[in-house]
C-alpha positions as CSV (number, residue, x, y, z in Angstrom):
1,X,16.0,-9.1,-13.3
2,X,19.4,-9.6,-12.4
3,X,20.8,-10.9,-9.0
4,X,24.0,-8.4,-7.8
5,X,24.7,-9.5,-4.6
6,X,22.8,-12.6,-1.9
7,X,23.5,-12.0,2.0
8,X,22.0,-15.1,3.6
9,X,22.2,-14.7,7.2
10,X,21.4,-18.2,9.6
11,X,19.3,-19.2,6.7
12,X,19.2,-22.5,5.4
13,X,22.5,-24.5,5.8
14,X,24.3,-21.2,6.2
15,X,25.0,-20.7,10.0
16,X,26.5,-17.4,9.9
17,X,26.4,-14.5,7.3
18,X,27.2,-15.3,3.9
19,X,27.8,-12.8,1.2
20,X,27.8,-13.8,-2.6
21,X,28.8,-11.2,-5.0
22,X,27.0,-12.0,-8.8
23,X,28.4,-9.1,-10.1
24,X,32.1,-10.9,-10.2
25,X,30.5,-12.9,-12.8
26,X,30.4,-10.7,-15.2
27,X,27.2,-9.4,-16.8
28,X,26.4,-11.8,-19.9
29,X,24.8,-15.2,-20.0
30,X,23.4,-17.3,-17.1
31,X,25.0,-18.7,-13.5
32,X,25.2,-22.0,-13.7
33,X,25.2,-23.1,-9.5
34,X,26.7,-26.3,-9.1
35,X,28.0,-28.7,-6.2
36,X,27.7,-31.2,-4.0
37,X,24.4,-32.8,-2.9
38,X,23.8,-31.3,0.0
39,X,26.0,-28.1,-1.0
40,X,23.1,-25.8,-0.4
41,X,22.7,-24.9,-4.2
42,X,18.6,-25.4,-3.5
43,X,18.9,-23.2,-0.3
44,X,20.0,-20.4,-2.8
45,X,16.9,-20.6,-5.0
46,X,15.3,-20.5,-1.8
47,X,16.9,-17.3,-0.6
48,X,16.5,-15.4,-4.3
49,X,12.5,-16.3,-3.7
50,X,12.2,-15.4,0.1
51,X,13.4,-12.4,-1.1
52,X,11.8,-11.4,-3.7
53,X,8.4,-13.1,-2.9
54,X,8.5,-14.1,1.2
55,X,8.4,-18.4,0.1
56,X,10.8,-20.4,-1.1
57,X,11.5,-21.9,-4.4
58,X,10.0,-25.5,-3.1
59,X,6.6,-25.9,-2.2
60,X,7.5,-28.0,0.1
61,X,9.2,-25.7,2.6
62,X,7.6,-23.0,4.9
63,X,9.0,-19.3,5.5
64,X,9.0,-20.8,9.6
65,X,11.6,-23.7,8.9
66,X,13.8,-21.3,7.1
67,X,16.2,-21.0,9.8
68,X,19.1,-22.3,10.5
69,X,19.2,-25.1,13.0
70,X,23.1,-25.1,13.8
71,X,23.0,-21.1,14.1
72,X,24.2,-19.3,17.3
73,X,21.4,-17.8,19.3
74,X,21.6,-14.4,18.5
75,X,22.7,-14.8,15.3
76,X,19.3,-13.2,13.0
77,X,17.9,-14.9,10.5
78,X,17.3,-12.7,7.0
79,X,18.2,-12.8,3.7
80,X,18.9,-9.4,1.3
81,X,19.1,-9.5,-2.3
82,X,20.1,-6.6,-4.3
83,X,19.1,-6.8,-7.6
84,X,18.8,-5.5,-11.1
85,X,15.7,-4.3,-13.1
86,X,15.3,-2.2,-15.9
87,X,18.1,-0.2,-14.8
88,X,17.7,-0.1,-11.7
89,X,19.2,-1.4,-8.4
90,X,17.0,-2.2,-5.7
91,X,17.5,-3.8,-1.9
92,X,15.1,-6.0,-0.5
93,X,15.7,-7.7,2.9
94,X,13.4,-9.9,4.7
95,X,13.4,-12.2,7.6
96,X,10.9,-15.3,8.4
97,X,9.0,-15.4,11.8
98,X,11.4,-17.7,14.3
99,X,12.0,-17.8,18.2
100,X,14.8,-16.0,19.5
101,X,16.8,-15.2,23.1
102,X,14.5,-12.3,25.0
103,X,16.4,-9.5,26.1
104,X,14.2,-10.1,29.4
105,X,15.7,-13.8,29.0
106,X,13.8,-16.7,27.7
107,X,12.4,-16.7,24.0
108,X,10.7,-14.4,21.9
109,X,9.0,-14.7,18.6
110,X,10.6,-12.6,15.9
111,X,8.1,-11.3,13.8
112,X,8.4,-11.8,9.5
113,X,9.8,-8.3,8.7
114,X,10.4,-7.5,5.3
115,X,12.1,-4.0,3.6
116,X,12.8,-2.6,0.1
117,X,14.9,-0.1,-0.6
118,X,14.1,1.8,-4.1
119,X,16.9,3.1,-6.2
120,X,15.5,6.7,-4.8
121,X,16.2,5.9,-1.4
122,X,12.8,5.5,-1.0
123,X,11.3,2.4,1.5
124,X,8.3,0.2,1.9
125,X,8.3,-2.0,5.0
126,X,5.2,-4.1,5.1
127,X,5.6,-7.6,4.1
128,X,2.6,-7.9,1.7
129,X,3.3,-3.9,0.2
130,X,6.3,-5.4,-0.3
131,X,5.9,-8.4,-2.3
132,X,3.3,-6.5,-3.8
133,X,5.4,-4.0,-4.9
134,X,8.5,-6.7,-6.1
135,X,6.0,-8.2,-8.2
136,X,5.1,-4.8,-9.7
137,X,8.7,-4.2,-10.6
138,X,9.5,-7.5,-12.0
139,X,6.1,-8.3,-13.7
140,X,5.8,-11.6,-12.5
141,X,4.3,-13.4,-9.2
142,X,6.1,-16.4,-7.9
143,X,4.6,-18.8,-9.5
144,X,5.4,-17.3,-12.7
145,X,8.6,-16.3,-11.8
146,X,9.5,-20.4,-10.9
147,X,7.5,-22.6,-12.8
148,X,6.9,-21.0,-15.8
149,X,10.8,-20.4,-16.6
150,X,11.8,-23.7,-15.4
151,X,9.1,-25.9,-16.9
152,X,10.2,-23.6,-20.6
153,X,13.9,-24.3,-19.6
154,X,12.6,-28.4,-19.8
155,X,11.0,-28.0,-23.5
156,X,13.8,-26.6,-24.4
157,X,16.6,-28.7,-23.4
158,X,14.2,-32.3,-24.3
159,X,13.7,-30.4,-28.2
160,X,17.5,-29.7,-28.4
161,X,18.5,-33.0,-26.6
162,X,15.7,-35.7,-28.0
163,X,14.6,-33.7,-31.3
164,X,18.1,-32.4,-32.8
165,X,16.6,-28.9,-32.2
166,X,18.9,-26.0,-31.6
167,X,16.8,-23.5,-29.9
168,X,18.5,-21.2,-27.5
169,X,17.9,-22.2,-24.4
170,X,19.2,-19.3,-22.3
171,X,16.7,-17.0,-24.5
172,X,13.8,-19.2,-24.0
173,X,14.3,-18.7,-20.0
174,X,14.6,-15.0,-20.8
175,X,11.7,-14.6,-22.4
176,X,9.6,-16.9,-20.4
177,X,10.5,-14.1,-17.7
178,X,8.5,-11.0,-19.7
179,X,6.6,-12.8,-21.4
180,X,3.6,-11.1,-19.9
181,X,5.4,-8.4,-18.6
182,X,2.5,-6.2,-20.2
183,X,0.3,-6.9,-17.1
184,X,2.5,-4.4,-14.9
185,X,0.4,-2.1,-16.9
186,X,-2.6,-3.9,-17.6
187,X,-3.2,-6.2,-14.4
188,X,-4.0,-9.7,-14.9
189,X,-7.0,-10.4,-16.5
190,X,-8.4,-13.6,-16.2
191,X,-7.7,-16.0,-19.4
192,X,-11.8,-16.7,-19.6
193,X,-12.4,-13.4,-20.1
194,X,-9.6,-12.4,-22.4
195,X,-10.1,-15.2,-25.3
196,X,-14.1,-14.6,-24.6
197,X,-14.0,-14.2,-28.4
198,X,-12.7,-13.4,-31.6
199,X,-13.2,-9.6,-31.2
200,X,-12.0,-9.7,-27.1
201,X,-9.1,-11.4,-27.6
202,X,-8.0,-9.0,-30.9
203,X,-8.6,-5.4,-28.4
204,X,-6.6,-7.3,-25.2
205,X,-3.9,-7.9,-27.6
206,X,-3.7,-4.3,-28.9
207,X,-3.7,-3.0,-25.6
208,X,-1.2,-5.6,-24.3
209,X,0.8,-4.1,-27.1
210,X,0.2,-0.8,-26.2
211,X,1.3,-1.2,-22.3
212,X,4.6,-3.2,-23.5
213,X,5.3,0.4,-25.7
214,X,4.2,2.3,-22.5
215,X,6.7,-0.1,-20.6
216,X,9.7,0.3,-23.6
217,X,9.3,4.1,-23.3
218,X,10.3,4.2,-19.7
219,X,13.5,3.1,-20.8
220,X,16.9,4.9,-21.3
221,X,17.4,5.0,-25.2
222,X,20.7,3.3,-25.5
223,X,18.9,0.3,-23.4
224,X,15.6,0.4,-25.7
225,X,17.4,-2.1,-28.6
226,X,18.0,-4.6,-25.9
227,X,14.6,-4.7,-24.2
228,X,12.6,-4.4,-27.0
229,X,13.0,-8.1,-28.5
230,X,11.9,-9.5,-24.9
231,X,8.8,-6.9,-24.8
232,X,8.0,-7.6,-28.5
233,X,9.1,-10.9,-29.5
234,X,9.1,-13.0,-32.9
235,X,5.7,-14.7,-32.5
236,X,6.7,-17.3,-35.0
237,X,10.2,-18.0,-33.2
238,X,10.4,-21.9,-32.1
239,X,11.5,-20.2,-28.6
240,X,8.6,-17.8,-28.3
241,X,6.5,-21.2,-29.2
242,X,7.9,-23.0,-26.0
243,X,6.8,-20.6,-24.1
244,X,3.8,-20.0,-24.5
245,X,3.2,-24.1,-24.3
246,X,5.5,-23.6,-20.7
247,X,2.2,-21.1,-19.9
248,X,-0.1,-23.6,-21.1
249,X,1.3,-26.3,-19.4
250,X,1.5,-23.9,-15.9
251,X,-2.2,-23.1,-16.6
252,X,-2.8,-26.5,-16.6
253,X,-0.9,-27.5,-13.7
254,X,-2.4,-25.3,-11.6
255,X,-5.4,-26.7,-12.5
256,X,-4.4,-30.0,-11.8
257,X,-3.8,-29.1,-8.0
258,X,-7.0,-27.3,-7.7
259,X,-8.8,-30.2,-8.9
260,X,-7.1,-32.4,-6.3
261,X,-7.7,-29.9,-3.8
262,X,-11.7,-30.8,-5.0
263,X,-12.4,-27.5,-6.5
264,X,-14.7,-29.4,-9.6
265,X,-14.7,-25.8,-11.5
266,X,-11.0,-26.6,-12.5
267,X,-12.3,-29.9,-14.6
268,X,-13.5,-28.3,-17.7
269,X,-10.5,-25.8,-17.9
270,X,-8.1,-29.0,-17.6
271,X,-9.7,-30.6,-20.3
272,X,-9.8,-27.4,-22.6
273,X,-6.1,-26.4,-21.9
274,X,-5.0,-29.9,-22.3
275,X,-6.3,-30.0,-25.8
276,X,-4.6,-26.6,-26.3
277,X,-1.4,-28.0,-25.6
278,X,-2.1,-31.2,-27.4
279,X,-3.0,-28.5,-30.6
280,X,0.2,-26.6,-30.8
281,X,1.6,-29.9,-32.0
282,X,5.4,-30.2,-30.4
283,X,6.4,-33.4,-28.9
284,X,8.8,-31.4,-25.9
285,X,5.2,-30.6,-24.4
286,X,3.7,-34.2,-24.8
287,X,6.9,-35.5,-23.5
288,X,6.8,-32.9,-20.6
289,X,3.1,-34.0,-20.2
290,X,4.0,-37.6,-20.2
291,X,7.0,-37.6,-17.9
292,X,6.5,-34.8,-15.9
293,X,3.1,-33.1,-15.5
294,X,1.6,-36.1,-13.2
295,X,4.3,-35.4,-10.4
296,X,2.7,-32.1,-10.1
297,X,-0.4,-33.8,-8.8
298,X,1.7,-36.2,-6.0
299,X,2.4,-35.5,-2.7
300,X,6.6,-35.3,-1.5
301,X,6.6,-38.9,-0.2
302,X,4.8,-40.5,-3.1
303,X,7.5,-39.1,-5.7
304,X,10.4,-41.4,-7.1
């Protein structure tokens, strides 16, 4: 997925419209967003995943204090990405629920409304048939789409920067993105059930490679050679490695808040994934396990 253009309207820190073109940036290697504290540079992760997904980046923000506080009235709150996929341009444009001037005077609730636009022309307007349907186009959820890449982004830079590794970073983000972009096809099938056993986990990954040939096919030819690495990648790459320990250590995370949520079925699958990771061997992850995993488990206040 790539970003072409962000309209962030009384959103955030922005009070009126803002319109930020990607495409000026050319179309190879990664945005780096930089600034000030304070700058908003947050506010437009937050605006890429309210589009795409109806939350922001942060778990600690709600869709409700989305707008802005400094924003005139009848200014509207919404944000609208155009992005990128496969090809394909596609609009979505969604706005939180907020209170706004009645016509009849007074306030009014404004209801969450959310639209995208297919490259047909083509439009879906309910708020979950659209996130449903973003996540169908890009492969991944939210979760996956923010913490897998991110938490594959830290391995990478801790092996190059502690380790004298010289993995590509930038790739390791990309491919953390499809990494199970198979399940478009297949749906997500629960990780219990798919390494059941020996025989199970051989058949899911034959038809995993079967849907990722389904999902190559669709493809223009001339765009085949540059898909086809991130659909089939070199399984013994030290990139593809930190990935799937990024997956690992997301399955485990989500475990961890289950568990403090006081769901006890998460215990054993904490323990089990936690020797998985501690299997594969690479001291990024036990330095990301170390340093970082616990603050996954903390409240906002209780981080420093």
């Amino acid at each position: 997925m790539r970003p072409i253009t962000l309209v962030l309207s009384a959103f955030g820190p922005y009070a009126g419209e803002t319109r930020l073109d990607f495409s000026l940036l050319g179309e190879k290697g990664l945005y780096l967003i930089a600034g000030d504290t304070g700058a908003g540079k947050t506010m437009l992760f937050d605006a890429i995943s309210f589009a795409l997904y109806g939350e922001p980046s942060g778990g600690n923000r709600e869709p409700s204090m989305l707008r802005c506080r400094f924003a005139a009235p009848e200014t509207p709150t919404f944000v609208e990405l155009t992005f990128r996929c496969r090809g394909q341009d596609y609009t979505v444009r969604r706005n939180p629920e907020y209170r706004r001037p009645s016509r009849r005077g007074g306030e009014t609730v404004q209801r969450a409304e959310a639209v995208l636009t297919y490259p047909d022309g083509n439009v879906v307007t309910r708020t979950k048939e659209v996130t449903g349907r973003v996540r169908d186009i890009l492969g991944v959820d939210r979760e996956q789409f923010a913490q897998v890449a991110m938490i594959a982004h830290c391995l990478a830079t801790i092996r190059n920067v502690r380790y004298g590794g010289q993995v590509d970073v930038g790739r390791v983000v990309l491919l953390s993105v499809y990494h199970e972009a198979a399940e478009v096809v297949t749906g997500d099938l629960a990780a219990p059930i798919k390494y059941f056993n020996p025989g199970i986990k051989t058949a899911f990954k034959q038809i995993e490679r079967l849907a990722s040939e389904q999902l190559l096919g669709y493809l223009p030819e001339d765009l085949k050679p540059s898909y086809a690495p991130l659909l089939f990648p070199e399984e013994d790459s030290p990139e593809w490695a930190l990935v799937k320990a990024a997956d690992k250590i997301s399955a485990y995370v989500k475990c961890e808040e289950e568990a403090g949520y006081g769901n006890a079925e998460f215990e054993s699958a904490r323990s089990v994934i936690r020797r998985q990771i501690a299997s594969m061997e690479l001291p990024e992850a036990e330095d990301f396990m170390r340093e970082f995993a616990p603050s996954f488990s903390l409240p906002l206040d209780a981080l420093n």
